[in-house]
C-alpha positions as CSV (number, residue, x, y, z in Angstrom):
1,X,-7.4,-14.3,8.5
2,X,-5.6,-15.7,5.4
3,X,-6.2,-19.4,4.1
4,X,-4.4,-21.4,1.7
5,X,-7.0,-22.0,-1.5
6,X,-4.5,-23.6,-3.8
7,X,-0.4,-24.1,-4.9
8,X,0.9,-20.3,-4.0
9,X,-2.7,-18.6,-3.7
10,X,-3.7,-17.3,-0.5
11,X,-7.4,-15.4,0.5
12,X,-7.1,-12.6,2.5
13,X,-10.4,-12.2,5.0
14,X,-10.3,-8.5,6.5
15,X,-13.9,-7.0,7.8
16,X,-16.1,-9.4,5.4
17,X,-14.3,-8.5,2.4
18,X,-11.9,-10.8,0.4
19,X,-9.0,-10.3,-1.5
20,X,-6.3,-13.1,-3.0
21,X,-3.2,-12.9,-3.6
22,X,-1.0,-15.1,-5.8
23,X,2.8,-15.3,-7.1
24,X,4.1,-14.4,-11.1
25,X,3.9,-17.5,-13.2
26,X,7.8,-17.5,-13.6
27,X,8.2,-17.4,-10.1
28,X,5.8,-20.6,-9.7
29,X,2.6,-19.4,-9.6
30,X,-0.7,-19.1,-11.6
31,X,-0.9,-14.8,-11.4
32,X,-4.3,-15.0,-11.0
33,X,-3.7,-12.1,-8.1
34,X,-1.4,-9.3,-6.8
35,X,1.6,-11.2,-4.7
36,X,1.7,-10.0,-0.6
37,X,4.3,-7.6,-1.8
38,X,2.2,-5.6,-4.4
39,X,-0.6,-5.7,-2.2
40,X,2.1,-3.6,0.6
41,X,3.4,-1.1,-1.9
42,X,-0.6,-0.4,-3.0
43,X,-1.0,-0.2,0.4
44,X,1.0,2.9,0.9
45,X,0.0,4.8,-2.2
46,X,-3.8,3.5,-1.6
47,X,-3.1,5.6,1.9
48,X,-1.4,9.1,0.6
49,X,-4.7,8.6,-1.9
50,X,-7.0,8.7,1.3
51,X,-5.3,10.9,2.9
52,X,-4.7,13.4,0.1
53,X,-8.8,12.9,-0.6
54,X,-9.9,14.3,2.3
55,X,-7.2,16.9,2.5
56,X,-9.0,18.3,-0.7
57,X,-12.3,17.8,0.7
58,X,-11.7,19.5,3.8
59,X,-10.5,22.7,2.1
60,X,-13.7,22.6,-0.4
61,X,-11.4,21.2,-3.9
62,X,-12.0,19.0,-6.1
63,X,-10.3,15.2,-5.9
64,X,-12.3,14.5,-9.0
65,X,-9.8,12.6,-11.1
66,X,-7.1,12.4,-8.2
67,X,-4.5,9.5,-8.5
68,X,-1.9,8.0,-6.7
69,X,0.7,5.8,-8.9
70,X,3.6,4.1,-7.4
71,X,6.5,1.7,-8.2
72,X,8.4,-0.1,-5.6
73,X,12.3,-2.0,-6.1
74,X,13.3,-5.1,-4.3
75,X,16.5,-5.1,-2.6
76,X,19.2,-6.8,-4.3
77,X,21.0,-8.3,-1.2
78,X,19.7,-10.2,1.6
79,X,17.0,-10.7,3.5
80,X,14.7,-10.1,0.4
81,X,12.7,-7.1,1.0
82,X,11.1,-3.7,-0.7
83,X,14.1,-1.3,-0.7
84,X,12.5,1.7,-2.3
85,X,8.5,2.6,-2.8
86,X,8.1,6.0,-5.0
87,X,4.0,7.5,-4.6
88,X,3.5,10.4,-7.6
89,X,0.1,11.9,-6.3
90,X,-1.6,13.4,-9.6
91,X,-3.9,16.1,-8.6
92,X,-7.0,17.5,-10.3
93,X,-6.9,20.2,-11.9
94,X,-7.5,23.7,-9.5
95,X,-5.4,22.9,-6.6
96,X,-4.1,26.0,-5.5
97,X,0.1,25.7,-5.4
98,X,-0.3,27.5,-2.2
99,X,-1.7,24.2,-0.8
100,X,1.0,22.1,-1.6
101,X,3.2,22.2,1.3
102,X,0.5,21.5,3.5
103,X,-1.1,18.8,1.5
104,X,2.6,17.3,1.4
105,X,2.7,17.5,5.4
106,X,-0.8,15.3,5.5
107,X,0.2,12.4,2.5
108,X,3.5,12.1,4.4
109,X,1.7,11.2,8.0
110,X,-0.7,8.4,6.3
111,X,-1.0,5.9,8.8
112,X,0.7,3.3,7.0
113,X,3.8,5.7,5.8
114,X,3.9,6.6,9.4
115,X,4.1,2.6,10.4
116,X,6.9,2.1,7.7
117,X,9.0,5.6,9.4
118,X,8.5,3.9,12.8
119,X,7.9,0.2,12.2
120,X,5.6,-2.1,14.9
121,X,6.9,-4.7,16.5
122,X,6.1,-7.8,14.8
123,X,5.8,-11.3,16.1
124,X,5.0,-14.5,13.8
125,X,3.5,-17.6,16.6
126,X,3.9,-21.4,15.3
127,X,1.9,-23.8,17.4
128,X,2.9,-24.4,20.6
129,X,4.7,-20.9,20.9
130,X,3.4,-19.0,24.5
């Protein structure tokens, strides 16, 4: 669920756990949280993390210091949306090149990168919508 607390902050409810989120002060909010956007970028790169964690597990290396850094741009024409994300997995030290390709392979079929390759249908209800 997601509530309205205040102006443009929002409180995300998912399994017990809470999480705000919150618009830039130039853009008319108070930045005390990630906006929804940031949250769906982090999203993706929190994913190829996962996924890239147990990949190293599996095959007995290290994930000890493993990262996953992104930067998304916003479209400049209409509607408003996230045109490009960019994930740079930093790996520990170790991790035999020879498992790259296949480390690759698993990042790239996260669940949420695969949603964004084949996107779900999506339906927003108002009141009184069937």
């Amino acid at each position: 669920m997601v509530r309205h607390l205040e102006r443009d902050r929002f409180r995300i409810e998912i399994r017990g756990h809470e999480l705000d989120v919150d618009q830039p002060i130039e853009d008319g909010g108070d930045d005390k949280a990630p906006t929804p956007t940031e949250l769906f970028a982090a999203s993706l790169a929190s994913c190829v993390g996962f996924y890239a964690e147990r990949f190293l597990r599996r095959h007995d290396l290290p994930a000890e210091g493993l990262t996953a850094e992104y930067s998304f741009e916003m479209a400049t024409d209409r509607p408003a949306r996230v045109s490009s994300i960019d994930v740079r997995l930093g790996l520990p030290a170790g991790i035999p090149r020879v498992r790259l390709s296949a480390l690759r392979s698993v990042v790239e079929h996260c669940t949420v990168h695969n949603s964004l390759m084949q996107p779900p249908a999506v339906t927003i209800r108002l009141p009184g919508d069937p």
